[in-house]
C-alpha positions in Angstrom: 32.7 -11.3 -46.5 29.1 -12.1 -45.2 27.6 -9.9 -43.2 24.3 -10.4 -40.6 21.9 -7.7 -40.5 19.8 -7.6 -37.3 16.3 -5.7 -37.8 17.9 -5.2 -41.4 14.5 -4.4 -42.9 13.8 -1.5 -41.2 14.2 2.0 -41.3 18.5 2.0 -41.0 18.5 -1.3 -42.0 16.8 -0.6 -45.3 19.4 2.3 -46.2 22.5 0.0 -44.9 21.9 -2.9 -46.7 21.7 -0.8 -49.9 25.1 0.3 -49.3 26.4 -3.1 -48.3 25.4 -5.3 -51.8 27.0 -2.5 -53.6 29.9 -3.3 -52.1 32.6 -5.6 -54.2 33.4 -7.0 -50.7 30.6 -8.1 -49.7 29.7 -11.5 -50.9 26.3 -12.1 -48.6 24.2 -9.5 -46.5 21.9 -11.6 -44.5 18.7 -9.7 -43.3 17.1 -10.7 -39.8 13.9 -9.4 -39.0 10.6 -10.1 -37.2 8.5 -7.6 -39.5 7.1 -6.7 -35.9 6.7 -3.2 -37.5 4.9 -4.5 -40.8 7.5 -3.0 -42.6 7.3 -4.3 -45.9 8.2 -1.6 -47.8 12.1 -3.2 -47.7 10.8 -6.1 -50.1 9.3 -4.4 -52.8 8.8 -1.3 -55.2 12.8 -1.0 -55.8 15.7 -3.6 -56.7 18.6 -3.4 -54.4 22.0 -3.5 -56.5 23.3 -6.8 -56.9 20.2 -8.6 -55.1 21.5 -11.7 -55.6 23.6 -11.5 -52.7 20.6 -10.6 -50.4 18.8 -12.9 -48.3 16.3 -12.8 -46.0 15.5 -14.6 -42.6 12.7 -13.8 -40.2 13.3 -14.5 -37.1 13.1 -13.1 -33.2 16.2 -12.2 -31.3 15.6 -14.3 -28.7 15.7 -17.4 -31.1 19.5 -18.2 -29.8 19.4 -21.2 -31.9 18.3 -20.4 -35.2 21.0 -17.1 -34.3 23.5 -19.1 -34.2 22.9 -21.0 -37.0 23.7 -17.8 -39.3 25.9 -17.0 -37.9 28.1 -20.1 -38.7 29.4 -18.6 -41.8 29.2 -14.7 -40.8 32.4 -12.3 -40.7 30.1 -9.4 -39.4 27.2 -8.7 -37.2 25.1 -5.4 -37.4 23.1 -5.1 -34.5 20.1 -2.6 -36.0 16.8 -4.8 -33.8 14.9 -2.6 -31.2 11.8 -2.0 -29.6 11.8 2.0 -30.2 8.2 3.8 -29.7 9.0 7.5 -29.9 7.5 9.4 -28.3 6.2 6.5 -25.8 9.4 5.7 -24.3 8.7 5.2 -21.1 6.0 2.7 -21.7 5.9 -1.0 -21.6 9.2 -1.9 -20.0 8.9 -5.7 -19.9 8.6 -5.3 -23.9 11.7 -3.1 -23.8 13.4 -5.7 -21.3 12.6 -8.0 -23.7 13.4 -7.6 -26.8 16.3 -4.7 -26.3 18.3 -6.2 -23.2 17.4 -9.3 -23.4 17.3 -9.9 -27.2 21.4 -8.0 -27.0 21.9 -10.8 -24.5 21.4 -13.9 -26.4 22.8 -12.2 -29.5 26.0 -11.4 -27.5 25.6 -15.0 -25.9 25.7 -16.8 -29.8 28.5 -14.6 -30.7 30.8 -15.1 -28.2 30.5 -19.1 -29.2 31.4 -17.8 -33.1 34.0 -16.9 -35.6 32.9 -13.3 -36.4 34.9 -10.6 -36.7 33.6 -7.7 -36.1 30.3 -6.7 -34.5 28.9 -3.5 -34.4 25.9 -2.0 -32.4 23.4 0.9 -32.9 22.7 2.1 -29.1 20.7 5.0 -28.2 21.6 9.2 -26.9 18.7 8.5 -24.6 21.5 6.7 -22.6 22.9 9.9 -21.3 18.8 11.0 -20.3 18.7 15.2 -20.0 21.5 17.6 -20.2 21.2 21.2 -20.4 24.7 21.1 -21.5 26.0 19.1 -24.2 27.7 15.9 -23.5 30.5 13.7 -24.7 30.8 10.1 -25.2 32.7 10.4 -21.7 30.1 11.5 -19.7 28.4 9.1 -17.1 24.9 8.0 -18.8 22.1 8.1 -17.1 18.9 7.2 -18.8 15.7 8.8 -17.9 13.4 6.2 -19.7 12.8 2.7 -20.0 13.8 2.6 -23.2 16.8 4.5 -22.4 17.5 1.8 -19.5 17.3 -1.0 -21.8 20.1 0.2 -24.3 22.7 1.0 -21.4 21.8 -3.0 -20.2 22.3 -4.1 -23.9 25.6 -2.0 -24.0 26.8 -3.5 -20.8 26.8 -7.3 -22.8 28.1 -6.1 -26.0 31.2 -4.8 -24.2 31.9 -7.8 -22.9 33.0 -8.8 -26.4 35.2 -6.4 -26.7 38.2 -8.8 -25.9 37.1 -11.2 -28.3 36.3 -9.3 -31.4 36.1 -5.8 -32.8 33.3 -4.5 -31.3 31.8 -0.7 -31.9 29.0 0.6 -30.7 27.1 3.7 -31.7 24.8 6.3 -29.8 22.2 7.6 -32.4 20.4 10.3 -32.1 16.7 11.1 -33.4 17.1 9.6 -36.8 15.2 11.8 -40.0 15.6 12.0 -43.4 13.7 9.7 -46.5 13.8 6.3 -46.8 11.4 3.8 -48.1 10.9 1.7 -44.4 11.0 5.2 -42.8 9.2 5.6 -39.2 6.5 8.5 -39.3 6.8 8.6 -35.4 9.8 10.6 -34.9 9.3 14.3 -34.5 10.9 15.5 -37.9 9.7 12.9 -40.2 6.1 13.1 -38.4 6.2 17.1 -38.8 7.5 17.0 -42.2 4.6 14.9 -43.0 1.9 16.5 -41.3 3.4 20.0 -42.9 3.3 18.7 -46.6 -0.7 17.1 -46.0 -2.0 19.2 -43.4 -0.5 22.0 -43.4 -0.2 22.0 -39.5 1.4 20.6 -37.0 1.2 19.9 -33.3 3.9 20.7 -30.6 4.1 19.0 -27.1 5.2 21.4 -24.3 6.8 24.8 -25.3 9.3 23.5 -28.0 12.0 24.7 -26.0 13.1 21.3 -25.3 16.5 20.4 -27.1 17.5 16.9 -29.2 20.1 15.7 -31.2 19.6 14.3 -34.8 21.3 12.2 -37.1 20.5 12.1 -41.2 19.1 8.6 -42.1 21.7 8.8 -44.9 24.6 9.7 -42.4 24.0 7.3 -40.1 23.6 4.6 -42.7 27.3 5.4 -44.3 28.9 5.3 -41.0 27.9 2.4 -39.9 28.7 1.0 -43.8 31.9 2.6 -43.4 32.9 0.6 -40.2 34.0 -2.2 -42.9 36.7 0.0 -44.1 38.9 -0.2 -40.5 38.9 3.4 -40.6 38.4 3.9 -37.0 39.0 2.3 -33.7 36.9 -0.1 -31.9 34.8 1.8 -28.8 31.7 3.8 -28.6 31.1 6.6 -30.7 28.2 9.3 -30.7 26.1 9.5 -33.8 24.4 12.8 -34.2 24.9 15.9 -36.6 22.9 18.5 -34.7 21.1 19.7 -31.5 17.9 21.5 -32.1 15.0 23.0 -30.5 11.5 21.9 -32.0 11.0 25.5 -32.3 14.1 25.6 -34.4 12.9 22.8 -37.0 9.1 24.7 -37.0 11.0 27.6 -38.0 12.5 25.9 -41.2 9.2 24.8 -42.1 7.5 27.6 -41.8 9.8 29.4 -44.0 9.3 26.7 -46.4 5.4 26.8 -46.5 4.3 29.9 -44.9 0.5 28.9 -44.4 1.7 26.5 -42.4 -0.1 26.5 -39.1 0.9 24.9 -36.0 -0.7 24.3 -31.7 0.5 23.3 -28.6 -0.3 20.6 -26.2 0.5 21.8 -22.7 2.7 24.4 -23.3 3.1 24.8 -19.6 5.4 21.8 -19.8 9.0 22.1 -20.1 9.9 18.8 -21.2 13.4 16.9 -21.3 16.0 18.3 -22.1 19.3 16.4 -24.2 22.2 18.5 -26.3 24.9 15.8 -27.8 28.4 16.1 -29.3 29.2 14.4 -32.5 31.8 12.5 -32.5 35.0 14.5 -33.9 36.7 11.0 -34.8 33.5 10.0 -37.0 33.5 13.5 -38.6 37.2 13.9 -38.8 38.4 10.6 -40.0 35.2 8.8 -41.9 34.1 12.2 -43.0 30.5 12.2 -41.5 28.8 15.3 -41.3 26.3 17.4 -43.5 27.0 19.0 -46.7 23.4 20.7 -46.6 22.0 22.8 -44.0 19.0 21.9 -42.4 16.6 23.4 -44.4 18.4 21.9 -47.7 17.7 18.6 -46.1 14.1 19.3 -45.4 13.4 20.8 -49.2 14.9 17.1 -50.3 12.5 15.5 -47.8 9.5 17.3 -49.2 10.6 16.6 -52.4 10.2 12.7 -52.0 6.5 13.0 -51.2 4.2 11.9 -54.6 2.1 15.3 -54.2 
């Protein structure tokens, strides 16, 4: 099978399309990307396994032509492109507009004229915006930010293809773990960082405020393991765990006790968002953690070259 890779050289991109070559089923894994982010760290440094089936296009998503081009001779589409600027999410809409709803649109617009199969879309848990109490795939969204506006709109055109093709679509949480084309922007990967270097870190608000969070590894096998028809079309939270801030500076402080940390505006009591996992991904594709949190942070710290 060939398979197109949307904003396949970043940071779940990069993890995915190491699983997907591996694969004896896989015959092409097509990677579209901009490089908006500069993130060349997909192209060198490593060898994927069985390169020669990897190629590599750049290209904008709102190129509907040269879109539909590639996709002449694709079986699958992963849909990985974004505008994501954590923590300025509610900044710039036109640019989210753009290239999230938009971009989605004329994607959804060259597959519907196409002869995939199966097409498969990484949305956002900033969908449902704040929730003291934890929701479920069911629950009405209601996003909060512009960035959280712009994936509902982009979900709205992928489910129109839902007649035509398998189509699945995933809500990921706050994504954190190591990978070579990681984002130091999101909270854990940024405090993991700044603890290892600096040996302090900065909180916003009082860290009360809740999130959920999905391993860069889990979310990159259960999006691989979409291929294997192991579950049914529809939308599907991805997330392993809700936690405070306070709860992931506690796990770091018992891993380096000089570590030192401040607050900005501690007065503020910022959004709040708990998610469920999805019982179907963890029950039937076997997605959840092995390690506890702090495990996962000793492995992350482990990665860094001093």
């Amino acid at each position: 099978m060939n398979i197109l890779i949307t904003g396949g050289a970043g940071y779940i991109g990069t993890e995915l399309t190491k699983l997907l070559v591996a694969r004896e089923d896989v015959d092409q894994v097509i990677v579209y990307d901009n490089l908006s982010r500069s993130n060349y760290n997909f192209f060198i440094g490593h060898n994927f396994p069985q390169h020669k089936k990897l190629h590599f296009e750049k290209g904008e998503l709102l190129d509907s032509r040269h879109l539909k081009k590639l996709l002449e001779k694709v079986d699958v589409v992963y849909h990985l492109a974004a505008k994501v600027t954590t923590p300025f999410a509610n900044t710039d809409p036109h640019f989210f507009e753009q290239v999230n709803h938009w971009g989605t649109a004329e994607l959804v617009y060259a597959l519907e004229e196409s002869n995939v199969k199966k097409f498969i879309f990484t949305s956002s848990t900033g969908v449902y915006g704040s929730s003291k109490e934890s929701v479920n795939e069911s629950d009405q969204p209601n996003p909060r930010t512009f960035y959280g506006i712009s994936k509902l709109r982009a979900e709205d055109h992928v489910n129109r293809l839902a007649d035509q093709l398998e189509t699945y679509i995933f809500r990921c949480g706050n994504v954190y773990g190591y990978s070579r084309s990681m984002r130091f922007d999101a909270v854990i990967n940024k405090f993991v960082f700044e603890a290892n270097f600096s040996k302090k870190i900065t909180i916003h608000g009082d860290g009360r405020q809740h999130r959920s969070f999905i391993h860069i590894d889990h979310a990159a096998r259960a999006l691989e393991k979409v291929l294997d028809n192991q579950i049914h079309t529809g939308m599907y939270n991805l997330v392993d765990r809700d936690l405070e801030v306070l709860d992931i500076v506690d796990v770091l402080k018992e891993i380096i006790p000089d570590l030192e940390f401040i607050f900005v505006n501690q007065h503020l009591k910022l959004r709040q968002l708990k998610v469920n996992p999805s019982k179907v991904l963890k029950e039937q594709m076997g997605i959840t953690s092995t390690e506890s949190f702090k495990e996962e942070i000793e492995n992350f710290l482990a990665r860094f070259s001093f």
